[in-house]
C-alpha positions as CSV (number, residue, x, y, z in Angstrom):
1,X,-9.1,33.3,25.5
2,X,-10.6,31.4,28.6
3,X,-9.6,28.0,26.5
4,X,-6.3,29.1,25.2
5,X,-4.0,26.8,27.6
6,X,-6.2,23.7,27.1
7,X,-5.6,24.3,23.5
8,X,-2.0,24.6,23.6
9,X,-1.8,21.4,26.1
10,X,-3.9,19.5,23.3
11,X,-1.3,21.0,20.5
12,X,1.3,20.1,22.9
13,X,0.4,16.4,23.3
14,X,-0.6,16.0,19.6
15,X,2.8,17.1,18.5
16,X,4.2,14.9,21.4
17,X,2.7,11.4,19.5
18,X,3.2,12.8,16.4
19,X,7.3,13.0,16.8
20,X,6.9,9.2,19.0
21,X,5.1,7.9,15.6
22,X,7.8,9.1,13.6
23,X,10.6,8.2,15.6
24,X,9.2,4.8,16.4
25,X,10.5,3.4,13.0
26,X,13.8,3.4,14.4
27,X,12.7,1.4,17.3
28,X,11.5,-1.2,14.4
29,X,15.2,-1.6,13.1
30,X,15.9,-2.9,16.9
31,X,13.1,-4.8,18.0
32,X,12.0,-5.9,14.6
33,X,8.4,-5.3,15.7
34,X,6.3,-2.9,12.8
35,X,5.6,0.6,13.3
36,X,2.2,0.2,13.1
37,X,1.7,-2.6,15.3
38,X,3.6,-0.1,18.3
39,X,0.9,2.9,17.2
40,X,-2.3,0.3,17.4
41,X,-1.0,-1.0,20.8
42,X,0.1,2.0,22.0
43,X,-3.3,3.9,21.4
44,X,-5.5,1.1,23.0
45,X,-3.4,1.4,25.9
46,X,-3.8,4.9,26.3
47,X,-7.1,5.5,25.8
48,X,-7.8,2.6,28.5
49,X,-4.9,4.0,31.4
50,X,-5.6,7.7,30.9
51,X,-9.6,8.9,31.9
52,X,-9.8,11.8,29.8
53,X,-9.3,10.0,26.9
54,X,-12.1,8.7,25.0
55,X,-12.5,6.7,22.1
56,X,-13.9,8.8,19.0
57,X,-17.2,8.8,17.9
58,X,-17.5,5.9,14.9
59,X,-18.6,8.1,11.9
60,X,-15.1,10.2,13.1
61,X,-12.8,7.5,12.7
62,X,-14.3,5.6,9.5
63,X,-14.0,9.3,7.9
64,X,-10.3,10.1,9.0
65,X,-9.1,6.6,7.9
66,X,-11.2,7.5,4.7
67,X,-9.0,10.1,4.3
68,X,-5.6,8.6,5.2
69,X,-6.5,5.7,2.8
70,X,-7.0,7.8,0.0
71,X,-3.5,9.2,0.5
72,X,-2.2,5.9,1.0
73,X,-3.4,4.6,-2.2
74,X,-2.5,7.5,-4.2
75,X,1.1,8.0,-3.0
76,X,1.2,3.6,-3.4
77,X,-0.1,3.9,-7.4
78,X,2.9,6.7,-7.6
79,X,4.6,4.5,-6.3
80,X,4.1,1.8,-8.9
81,X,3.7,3.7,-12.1
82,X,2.4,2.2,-15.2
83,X,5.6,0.8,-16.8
84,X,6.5,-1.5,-13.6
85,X,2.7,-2.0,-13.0
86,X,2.1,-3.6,-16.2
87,X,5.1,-6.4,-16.3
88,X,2.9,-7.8,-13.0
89,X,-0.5,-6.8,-13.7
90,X,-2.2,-10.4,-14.2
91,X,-0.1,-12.0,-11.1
92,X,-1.4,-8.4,-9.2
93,X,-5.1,-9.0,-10.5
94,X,-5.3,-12.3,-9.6
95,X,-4.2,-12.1,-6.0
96,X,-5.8,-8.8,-5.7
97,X,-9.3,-9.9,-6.8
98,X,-9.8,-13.6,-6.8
99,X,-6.9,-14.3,-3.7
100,X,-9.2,-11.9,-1.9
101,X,-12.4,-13.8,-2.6
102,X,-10.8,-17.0,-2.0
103,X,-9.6,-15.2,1.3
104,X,-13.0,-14.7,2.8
105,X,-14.6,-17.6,1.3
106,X,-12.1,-20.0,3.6
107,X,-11.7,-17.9,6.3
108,X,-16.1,-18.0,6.8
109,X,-16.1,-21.3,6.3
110,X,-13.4,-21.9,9.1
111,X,-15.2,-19.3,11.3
112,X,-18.6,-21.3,10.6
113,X,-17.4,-24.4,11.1
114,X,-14.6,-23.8,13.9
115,X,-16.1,-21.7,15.6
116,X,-19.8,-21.4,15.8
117,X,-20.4,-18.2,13.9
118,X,-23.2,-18.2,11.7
119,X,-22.3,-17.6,8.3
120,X,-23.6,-13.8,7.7
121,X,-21.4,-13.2,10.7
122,X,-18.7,-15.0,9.7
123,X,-18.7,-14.2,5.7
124,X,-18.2,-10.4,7.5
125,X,-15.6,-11.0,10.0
126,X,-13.6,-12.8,6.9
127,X,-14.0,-10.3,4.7
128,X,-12.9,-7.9,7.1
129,X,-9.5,-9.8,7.7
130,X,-8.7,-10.7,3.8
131,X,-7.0,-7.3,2.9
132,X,-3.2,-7.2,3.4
133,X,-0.9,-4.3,3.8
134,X,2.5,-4.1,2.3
135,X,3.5,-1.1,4.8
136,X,3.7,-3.3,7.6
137,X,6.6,-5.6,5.5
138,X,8.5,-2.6,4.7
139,X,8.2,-1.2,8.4
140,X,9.9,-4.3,9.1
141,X,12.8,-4.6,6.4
142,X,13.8,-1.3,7.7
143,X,16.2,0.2,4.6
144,X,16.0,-3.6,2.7
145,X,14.2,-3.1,-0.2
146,X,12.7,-6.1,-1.7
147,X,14.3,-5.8,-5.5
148,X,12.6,-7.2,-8.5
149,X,8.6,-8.3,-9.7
150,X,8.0,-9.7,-5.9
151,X,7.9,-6.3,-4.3
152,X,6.3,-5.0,-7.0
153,X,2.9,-7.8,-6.4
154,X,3.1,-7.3,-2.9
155,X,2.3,-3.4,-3.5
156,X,-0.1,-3.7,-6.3
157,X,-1.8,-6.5,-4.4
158,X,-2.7,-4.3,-1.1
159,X,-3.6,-1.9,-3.6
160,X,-5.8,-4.3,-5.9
161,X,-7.4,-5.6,-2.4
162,X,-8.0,-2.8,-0.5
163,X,-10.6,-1.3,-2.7
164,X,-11.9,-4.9,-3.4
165,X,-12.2,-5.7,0.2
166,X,-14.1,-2.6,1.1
167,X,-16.2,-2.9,-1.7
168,X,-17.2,-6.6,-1.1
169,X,-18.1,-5.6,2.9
170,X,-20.2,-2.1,2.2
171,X,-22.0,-4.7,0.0
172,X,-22.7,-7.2,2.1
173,X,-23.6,-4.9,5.2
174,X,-26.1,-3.0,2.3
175,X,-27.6,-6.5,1.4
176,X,-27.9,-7.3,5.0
177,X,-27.7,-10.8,5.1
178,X,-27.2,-14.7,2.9
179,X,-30.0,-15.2,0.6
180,X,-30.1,-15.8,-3.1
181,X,-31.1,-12.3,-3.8
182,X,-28.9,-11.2,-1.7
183,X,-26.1,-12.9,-3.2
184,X,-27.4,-11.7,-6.5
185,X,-27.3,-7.6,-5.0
186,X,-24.0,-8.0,-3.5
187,X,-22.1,-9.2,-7.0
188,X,-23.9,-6.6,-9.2
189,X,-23.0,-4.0,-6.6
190,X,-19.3,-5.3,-6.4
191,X,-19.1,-5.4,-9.9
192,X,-21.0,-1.6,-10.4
193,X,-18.2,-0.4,-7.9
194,X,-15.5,-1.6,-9.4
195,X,-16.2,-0.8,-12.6
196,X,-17.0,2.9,-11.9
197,X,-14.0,2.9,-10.0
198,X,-11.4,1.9,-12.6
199,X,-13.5,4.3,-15.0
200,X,-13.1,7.3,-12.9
201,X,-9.6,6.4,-11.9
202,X,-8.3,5.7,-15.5
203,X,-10.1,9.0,-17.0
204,X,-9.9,10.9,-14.1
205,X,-5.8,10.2,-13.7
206,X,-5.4,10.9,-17.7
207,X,-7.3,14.2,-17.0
208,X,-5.4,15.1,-13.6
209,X,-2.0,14.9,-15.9
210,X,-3.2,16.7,-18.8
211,X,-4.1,19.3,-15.7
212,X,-0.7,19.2,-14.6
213,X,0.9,19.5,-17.7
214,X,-1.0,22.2,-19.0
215,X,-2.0,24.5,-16.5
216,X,0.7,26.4,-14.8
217,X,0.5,27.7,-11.1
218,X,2.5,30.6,-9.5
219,X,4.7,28.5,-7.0
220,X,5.9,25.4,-6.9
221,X,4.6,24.4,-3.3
222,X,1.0,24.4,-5.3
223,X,1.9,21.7,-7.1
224,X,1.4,19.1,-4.6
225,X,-1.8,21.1,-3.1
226,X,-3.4,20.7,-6.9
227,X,-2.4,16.9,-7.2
228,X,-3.9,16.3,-3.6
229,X,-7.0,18.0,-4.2
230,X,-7.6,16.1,-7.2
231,X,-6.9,12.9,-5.5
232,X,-9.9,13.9,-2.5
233,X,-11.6,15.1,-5.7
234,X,-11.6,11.8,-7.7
235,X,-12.5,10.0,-4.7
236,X,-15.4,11.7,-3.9
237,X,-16.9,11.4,-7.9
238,X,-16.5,8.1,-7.8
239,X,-18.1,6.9,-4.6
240,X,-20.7,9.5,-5.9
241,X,-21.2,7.7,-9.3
242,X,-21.7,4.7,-6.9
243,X,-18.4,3.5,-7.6
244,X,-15.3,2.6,-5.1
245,X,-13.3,6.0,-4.9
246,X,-10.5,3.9,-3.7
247,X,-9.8,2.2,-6.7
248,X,-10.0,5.4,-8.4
249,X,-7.3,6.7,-6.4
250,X,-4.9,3.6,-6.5
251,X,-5.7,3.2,-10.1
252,X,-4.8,7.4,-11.3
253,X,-1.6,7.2,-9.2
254,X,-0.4,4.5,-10.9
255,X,-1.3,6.4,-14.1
256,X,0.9,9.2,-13.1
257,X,3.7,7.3,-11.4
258,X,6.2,7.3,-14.3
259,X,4.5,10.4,-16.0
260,X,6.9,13.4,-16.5
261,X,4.9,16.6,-15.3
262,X,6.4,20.2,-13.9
263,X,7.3,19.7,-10.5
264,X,7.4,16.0,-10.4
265,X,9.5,15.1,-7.9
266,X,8.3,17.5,-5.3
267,X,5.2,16.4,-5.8
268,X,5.9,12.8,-5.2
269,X,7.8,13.5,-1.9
270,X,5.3,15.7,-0.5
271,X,2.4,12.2,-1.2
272,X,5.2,10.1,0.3
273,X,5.2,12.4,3.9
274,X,1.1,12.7,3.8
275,X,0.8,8.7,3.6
276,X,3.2,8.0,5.9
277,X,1.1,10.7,8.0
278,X,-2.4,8.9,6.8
279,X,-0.7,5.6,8.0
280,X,0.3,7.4,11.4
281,X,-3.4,8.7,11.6
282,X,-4.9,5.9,10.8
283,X,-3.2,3.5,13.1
284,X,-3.6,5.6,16.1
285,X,-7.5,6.4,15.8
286,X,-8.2,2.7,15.2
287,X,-5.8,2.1,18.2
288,X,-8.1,4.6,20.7
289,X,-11.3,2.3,19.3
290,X,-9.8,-1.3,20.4
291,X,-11.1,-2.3,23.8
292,X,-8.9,-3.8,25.9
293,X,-11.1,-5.7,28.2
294,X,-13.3,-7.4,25.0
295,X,-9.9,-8.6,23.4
296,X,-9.5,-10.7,26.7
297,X,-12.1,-12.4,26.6
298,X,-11.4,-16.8,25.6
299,X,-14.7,-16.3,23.2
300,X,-12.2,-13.4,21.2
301,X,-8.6,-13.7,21.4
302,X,-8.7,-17.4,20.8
303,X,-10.8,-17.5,17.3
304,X,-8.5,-14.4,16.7
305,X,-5.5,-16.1,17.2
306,X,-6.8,-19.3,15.5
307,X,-8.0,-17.5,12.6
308,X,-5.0,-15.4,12.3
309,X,-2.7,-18.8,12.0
310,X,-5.0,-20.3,9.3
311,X,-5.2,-17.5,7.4
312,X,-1.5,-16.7,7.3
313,X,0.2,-20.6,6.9
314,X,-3.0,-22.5,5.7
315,X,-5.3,-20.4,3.4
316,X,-3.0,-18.2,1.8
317,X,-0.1,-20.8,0.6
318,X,-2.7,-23.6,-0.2
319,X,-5.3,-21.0,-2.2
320,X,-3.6,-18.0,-3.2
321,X,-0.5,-19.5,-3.6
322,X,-1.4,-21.2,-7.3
323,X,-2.5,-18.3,-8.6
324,X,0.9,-16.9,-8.8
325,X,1.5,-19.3,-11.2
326,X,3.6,-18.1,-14.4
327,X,4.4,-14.6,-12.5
328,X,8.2,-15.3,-13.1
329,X,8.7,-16.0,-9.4
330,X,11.0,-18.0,-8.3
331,X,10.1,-20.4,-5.9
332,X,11.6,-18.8,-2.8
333,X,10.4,-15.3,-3.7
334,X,6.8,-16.7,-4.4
335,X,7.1,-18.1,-0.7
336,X,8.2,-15.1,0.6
337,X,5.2,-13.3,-1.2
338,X,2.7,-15.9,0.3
339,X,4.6,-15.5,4.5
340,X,4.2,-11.3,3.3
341,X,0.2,-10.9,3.3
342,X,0.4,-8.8,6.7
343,X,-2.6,-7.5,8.0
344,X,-2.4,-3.8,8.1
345,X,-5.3,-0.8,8.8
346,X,-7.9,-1.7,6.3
347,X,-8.8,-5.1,8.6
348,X,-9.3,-2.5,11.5
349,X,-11.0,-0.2,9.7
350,X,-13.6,-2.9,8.0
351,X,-14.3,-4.2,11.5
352,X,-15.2,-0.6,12.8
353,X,-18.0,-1.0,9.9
354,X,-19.6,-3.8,11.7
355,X,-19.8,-1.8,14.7
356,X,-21.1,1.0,12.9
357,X,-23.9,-1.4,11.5
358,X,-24.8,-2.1,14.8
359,X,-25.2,-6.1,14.6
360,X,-25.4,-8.7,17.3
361,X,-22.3,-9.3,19.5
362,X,-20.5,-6.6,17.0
363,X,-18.0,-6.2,19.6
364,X,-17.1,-9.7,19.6
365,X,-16.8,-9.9,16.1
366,X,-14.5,-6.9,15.9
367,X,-12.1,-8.0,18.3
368,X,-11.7,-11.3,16.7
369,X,-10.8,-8.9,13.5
370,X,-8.4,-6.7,15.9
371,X,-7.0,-10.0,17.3
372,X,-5.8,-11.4,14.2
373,X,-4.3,-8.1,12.8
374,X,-2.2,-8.1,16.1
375,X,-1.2,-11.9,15.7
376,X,-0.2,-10.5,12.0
377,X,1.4,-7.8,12.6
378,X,3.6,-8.9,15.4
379,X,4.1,-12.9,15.6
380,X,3.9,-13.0,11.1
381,X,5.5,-9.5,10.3
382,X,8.3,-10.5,13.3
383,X,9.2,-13.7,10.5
384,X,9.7,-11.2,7.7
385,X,13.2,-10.6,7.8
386,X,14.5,-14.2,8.8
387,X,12.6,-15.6,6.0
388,X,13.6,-13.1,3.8
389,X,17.2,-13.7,4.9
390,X,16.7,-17.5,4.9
391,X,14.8,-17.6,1.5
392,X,17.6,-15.2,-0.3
393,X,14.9,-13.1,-1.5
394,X,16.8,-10.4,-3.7
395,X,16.8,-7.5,-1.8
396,X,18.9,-3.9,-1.6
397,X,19.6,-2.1,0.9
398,X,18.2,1.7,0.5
399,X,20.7,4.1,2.6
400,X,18.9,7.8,3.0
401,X,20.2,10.1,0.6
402,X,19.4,13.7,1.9
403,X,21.7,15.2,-0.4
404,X,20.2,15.9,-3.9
405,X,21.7,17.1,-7.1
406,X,19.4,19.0,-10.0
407,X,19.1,21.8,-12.5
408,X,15.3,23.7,-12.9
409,X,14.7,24.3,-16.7
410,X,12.0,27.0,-18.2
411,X,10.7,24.3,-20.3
412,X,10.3,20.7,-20.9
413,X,13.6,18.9,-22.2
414,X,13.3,16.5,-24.2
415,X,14.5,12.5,-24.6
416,X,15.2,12.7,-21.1
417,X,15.3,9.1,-19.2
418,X,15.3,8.7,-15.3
419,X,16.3,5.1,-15.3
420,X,17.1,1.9,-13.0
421,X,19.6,-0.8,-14.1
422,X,17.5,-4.3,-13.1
423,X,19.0,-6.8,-11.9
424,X,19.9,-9.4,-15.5
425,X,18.4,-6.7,-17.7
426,X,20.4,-5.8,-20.6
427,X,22.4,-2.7,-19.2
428,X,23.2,-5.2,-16.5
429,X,27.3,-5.7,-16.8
430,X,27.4,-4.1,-19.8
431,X,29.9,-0.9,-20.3
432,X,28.3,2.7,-21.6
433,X,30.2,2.0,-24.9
434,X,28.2,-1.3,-25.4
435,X,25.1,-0.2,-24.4
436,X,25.3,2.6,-27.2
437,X,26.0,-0.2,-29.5
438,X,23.2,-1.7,-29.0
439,X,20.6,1.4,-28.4
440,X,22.5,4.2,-31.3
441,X,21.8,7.5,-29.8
442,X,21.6,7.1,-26.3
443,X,23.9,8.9,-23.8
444,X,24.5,8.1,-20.6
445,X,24.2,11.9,-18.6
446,X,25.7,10.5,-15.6
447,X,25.4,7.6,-13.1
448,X,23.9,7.0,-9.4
449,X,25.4,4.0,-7.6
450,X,25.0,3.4,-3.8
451,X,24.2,7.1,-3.2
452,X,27.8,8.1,-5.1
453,X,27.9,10.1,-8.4
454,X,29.8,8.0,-10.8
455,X,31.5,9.5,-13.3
456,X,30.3,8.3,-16.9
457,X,32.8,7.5,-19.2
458,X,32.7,4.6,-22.1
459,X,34.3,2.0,-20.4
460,X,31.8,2.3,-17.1
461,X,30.3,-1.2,-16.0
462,X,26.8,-0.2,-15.3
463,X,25.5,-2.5,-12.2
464,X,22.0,-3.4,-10.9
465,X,20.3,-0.8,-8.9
466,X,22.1,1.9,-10.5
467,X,20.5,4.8,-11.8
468,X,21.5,6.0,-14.5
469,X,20.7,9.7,-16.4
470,X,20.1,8.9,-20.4
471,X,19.5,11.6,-23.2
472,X,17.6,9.9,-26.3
473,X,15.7,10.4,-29.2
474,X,11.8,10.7,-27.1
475,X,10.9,7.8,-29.6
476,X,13.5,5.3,-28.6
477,X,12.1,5.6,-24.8
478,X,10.3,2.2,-24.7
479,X,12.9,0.5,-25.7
480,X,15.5,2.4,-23.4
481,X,12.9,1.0,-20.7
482,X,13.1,-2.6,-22.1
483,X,17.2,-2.4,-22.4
484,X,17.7,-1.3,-18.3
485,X,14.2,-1.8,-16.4
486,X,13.5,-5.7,-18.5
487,X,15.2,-8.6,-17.3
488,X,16.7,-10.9,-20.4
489,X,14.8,-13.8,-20.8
C-alpha cells in the first residue's frame, strides 16, 4: 500500500493531460494552431521545466507510437472504404508511393548539397520528413470538411505513405549505408515489405469480415474488442512474414469501411475514439523525447527551417504536383492538396529510429527532423484555412450530431443503402419521384440534411451532402452507388 498515493498522483496527472489533449481542439478553432502541434510543444516543454520528468526510454516510445499508428491506420482505411477508395486509387498510389520517393530523393539532395550532410545521413533525415499527415489539416478546419476526391487523396495519401515511409527507412538503417549492393538490399526489401503487406492486409481484411459476419459474440461492446484485436493481430503476421504490418492495417480497414457487418456502426465509433487517443499518445511521447536545448542550436533549427520551406513550396508543387495529373482535380483543389502535405507523427517517429540506430551526430539529425515538423505544423498547417477559403475548395461544414436515430433487427435486412448525395451526382437536384424513374425499385426510407430529418415524400429535392436511407433490390446496389456517390461526367 506504501505506493498507493504516488499511484493515484500519477493517475491524477495522467487523466489531467488526457482531458487538456481533448479539450485542446477547441483551442484550435481559435488560435487556428493544430492539436497536435500544442501536444508536441507542450510535452517538450514539460519534460524540460519539470525535474521529475524524464524522457522515456527509446524502445518505449517506438513501441507505443507502434501501437497508436496501427489504430490510426485502421480507423483511417474505415474511414475510406473501398467504394470511395477506388474512384482515387491511381492519383492515391501515385502520391503515396512515387510522391514519397521523389520526396526523399530532393530533400537529400538539398540536405547534401545545402547543407553539408553526407548523403547516407541526408537520404535518412529526408526519408524521415517525406510522410505527411492528414490529421493535422483536419485539426485545423475545425468542423470544415473538405468535400469531394480532394479529401479523399489527402487521406489515402498519408495512408499510402506512411507504411511506405517506414518501410523505405527500416531499410536503409538495415542496409547501413549507399553502395551498390546496398541500394540493391534496400529495393528488394522495400518491395518484399510491401508486397507481404498488401497480401496480408487484403486476405487478412477479407477474413477479419467473414469473422465478423459469421461468428456471433454475446454483447455488443465485444464487437469492437474482436475488430481491434484483429487489427494488432494482422499487424503483427505481417511484420512477421517480413512484411510492413502497417500497410496491412491501412489496407484491411479500407476493405471493411463500406462493408455491412453486425454492429457496424459501434464498431467504427469506438476506432474513431482509440485513434484519436493513438494520435493523443503518440504526440505527447514524441513531445517528452524532443530536446529543447539541441533544437536551438544555428547547426539545427536553421537546416530545419530551410528544409521545411523547400519541402513544403518547392518540392512538393514542382515534383508531386504532376503526378496528380488526370485525378479530376481542379486546379484550385489540386493546389490546395499540394499546400496540405502537413507533417504529422510519423516524421517524429522515423527520426527517433535514427537515434535508436545510434549514428553520428543522431541528435542533430533528429532535430532537424523535429524542426521541420514544427515549421509544418504551425507556420504551413496555420495557411490551411485561408487557402482553403481563398482557393474555394468545396468544403461542408460538419455540425456534431449527438442525437442518433435507429432500429436493432435480429437479422440482416436486406437491399438496405446508407447513402450520400455528392455534390453533381445524379440524385443531385433531382426529386425522389425522378430518381425512381431512373433507378425502378428504389425507395427513398427517409432523408438526413444538415443534422434534420427530412421527411421523404416524391416531390423532395434531394441536395449534396444529404444522406439519404434507400431500400433496393441488393443487386441494383452498385448502381444506387453510381446514381448518388458518382459525379456526372
Amino acid at each position: 500500500m506504501s505506493d498507493t498515493y504516488p499511484y493515484a498522483w500519477l493517475l491524477l496527472l495522467t487523466a489531467a493531460v488526457g482531458m487538456a489533449a481533448v479539450l485542446s481542439n477547441r483551442l484550435t478553432q481559435r488560435v487556428r494552431v493544430p492539436a497536435p502541434a500544442l501536444l508536441l510543444v507542450a510535452a517538450a516543454v514539460a519534460v524540460k521545466v519539470i525535474p521529475a520528468l524524464h524522457a522515456p526510454p527509446e524502445h518505449v516510445v517506438e513501441r507505443l507510437v507502434t501501437v497508436a499508428l496501427v489504430f490510426i491506420l485502421f480507423d483511417g482505411g474505415m474511414s475510406i472504404g473501398w467504394p470511395t477508395f477506388r474512384t482515387a486509387a491511381r492519383p492515391i498510389a501515385l502520391v503515396g508511393i512515387a510522391g514519397t520517393f521523389l520526396t526523399a530523393a530532393a530533400a537529400a539532395v538539398f540536405l547534401h548539397l545545402a547543407v553539408g550532410l553526407d548523403w547516407y545521413a541526408a537520404l535518412l533525415v529526408a526519408t524521415a520528413v517525406a510522410p505527411t499527415d492528414p490529421a493535422v489539416v483536419f485539426s485545423v478546419l475545425g468542423q470544415r470538411e473538405i468535400s469531394g476526391i480532394s479529401g479523399t487523396i489527402l487521406e489515402g495519401e498519408s495512408g499510402a505513405n506512411d507504411p511506405v515511409g517506414i518501410a523505405l527507412m527500416t531499410s536503409l538503417l538495415a542496409a547501413g549505408g549507399l553502395s551498390a549492393s546496398a541500394f540493391v538490399h534496400i529495393g528488394s526489401e522495400f518491395a518484399l515489405q510491401m508486397a507481404v503487406g498488401g497480401a496480408v492486409g487484403v486476405v487478412g481484411g477479407r477474413a477479419l469480415l467473414w469473422f465478423m459476419r459469421a461468428v456471433p459474440l454475446p454483447g455488443e461492446g465485444l464487437y469492437p474488442l474482436r475488430t481491434t484485436a484483429c487489427a494488432l493481430a494482422l499487424f503483427a503476421i505481417a511484420t512477421l512474414a517480413h512484411g510492413s504490418g502497417f500497410l496491412a492495417v491501412f489496407v484491411a480497414g479500407i476493405l471493411l469501411g463500406r462493408a455491412r457487418a453486425p454492429y457496424k456502426r459501434e464498431i467504427e465509433h469506438f476506432h474513431s475514439g482509440l485513434s484519436s487517443l493513438g494520435e493523443i499518445v503518440a504526440f505527447v511521447v514524441l513531445g517528452l523525447t524532443v530536446d529543447l536545448g539541441e533544437l536551438v542550436h544555428r547547426d539545427v533549427w536553421i537546416p530545419g527551417l530551410a528544409l521545411g520551406a523547400v519541402v513544403a513550396f518547392v518540392i512538393r508543387p514542382i515534383l508531386v504536383g504532376p503526378l496528380l495529373a488526370g485525378a479530376g482535380l481542379a486546379r484550385a483543389e489540386k493546389a490546395f492538396v499540394l499546400l496540405a502535405g502537413l507533417k504529422g507523427a510519423v516524421p517524429i517517429l522515423l527520426g527517433s529510429f535514427l537515434l535508436s540506430a545510434h549514428l553520428p551526430d543522431a541528435g542533430r539529425l533528429y532535430g532537424i527532423v523535429v524542426i521541420v515538423v514544427v515549421f509544418s505544423v504551425i507556420v504551413q498547417g496555420s495557411l490551411v484555412p485561408t487557402a482553403a477559403r481563398l482557393l474555394r475548395v468545396p468544403m461542408r461544414t460538419v455540425e456534431p450530431e449527438p442525437w442518433s436515430l435507429g432500429v436493432r433487427l435480429r437479422n440482416e435486412p436486406d437491399g438496405v443503402q446508407r447513402l450520400t448525395v455528392a455534390s453533381g451526382s445524379a440524385a443531385d437536384g433531382r426529386t425522389i419521384a425522378e430518381l425512381s424513374s431512373l433507378r425502378e425499385g428504389a425507395w427513398v426510407s427517409f432523408v438526413v440534411r444538415d443534422g434534420r430529418l427530412v421527411q421523404a415524400s416524391a416531390d423532395t429535392e434531394l441536395q449534396a451532402a444529404d444522406e439519404a436511407l434507400v431500400l433496393a433490390d441488393p443487386d441494383v446496389a452498385a448502381q444506387l452507388r453510381d446514381l448518388f456517390e458518382q459525379p456526372e461526367t
